[in-house]
C-alpha positions, 0 to 999 in steps of 0.5 A: 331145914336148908332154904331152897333158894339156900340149895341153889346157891351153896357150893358144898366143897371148895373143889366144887367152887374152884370147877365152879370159878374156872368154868365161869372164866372158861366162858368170860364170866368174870367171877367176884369173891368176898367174905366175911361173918355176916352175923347180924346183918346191916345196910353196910352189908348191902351195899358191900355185897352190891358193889361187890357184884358190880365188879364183875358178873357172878359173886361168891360170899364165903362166910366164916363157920361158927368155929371161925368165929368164935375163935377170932371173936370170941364165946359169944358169936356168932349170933346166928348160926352158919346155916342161917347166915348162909341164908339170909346170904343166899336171899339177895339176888346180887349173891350167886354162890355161897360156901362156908369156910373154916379158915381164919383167913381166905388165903388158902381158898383164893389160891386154890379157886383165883376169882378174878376180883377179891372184894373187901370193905372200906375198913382196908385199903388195897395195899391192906388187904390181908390176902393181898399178897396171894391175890396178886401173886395169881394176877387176881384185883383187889377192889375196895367195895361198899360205903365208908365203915360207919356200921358194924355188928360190933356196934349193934351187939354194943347198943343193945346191950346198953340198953 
């Protein structure tokens, strides 16, 4: 069962979400993309999604699909499945839109819908953005968001399974 407050925010194909992005420029509504799994949930998420909404006037969260994840993590995550993720996502105000992707990189999705701004965490610099490349090569910014990577659901899993 999808959340209501999930059916406002999710854009269901990236067509949608590129018209979405071009309508928002159209109308001098500087548009804000970042991405990520978003398994469980921390204060670094927070403040990275805060900040990332503070770059501009609408914020987009692409989260990784469960087959993405697995694929660069591993059998055991995602811990939570993409829907809730989505979820959860969608419940903070500063998130306007989200959609869920099956890529391993966003490359393909920034060219085909050009936010203004890509947002990455603190864990990179701008010159180690790995989309960095095809964000410039459209005229798009690159900002480094949130507080210095002192959480991960790496180290989480890590702690409860010590215990």
């Amino acid at each position: 069962m999808e959340s209501t407050v999930l059916k406002q925010k999710r854009v269901e194909t990236l067509e949608d979400l590129r018209d979405l992005i071009a309508a928002n420029r159209a109308e001098g509504i500087r548009t804000v993309f970042t991405n990520g799994c978003f398994d469980i949930l921390h204060v670094g998420h927070i403040r990275c999604l805060a900040d990332a909404k503070s770059r501009g006037d609408k914020l987009v969260v692409a989260i990784n699909s469960d087959r993405s994840i697995r694929e660069m993590k591993g059998p055991f995550q995602p811990i939570f499945p993409e829907e809730e993720r989505a979820e959860m996502i969608a419940s903070f105000g500063c998130v306007d839109y989200v959609y869920i992707f099956d890529d391993l990189t966003v490359d393909h999705i920034l060219r085909t819908v050009q936010p203004d701004v890509h947002a990455k965490g603190t864990d990179y610099t701008e010159k180690t953005v790995p989309e960095r490349a095809t964000v410039l090569s459209y005229g798009g910014e690159i900002a480094i968001v949130g507080d210095p990577k002192q959480h991960s659901t790496r180290d989480i899993i890590r702690r409860i399974q010590a215990l």
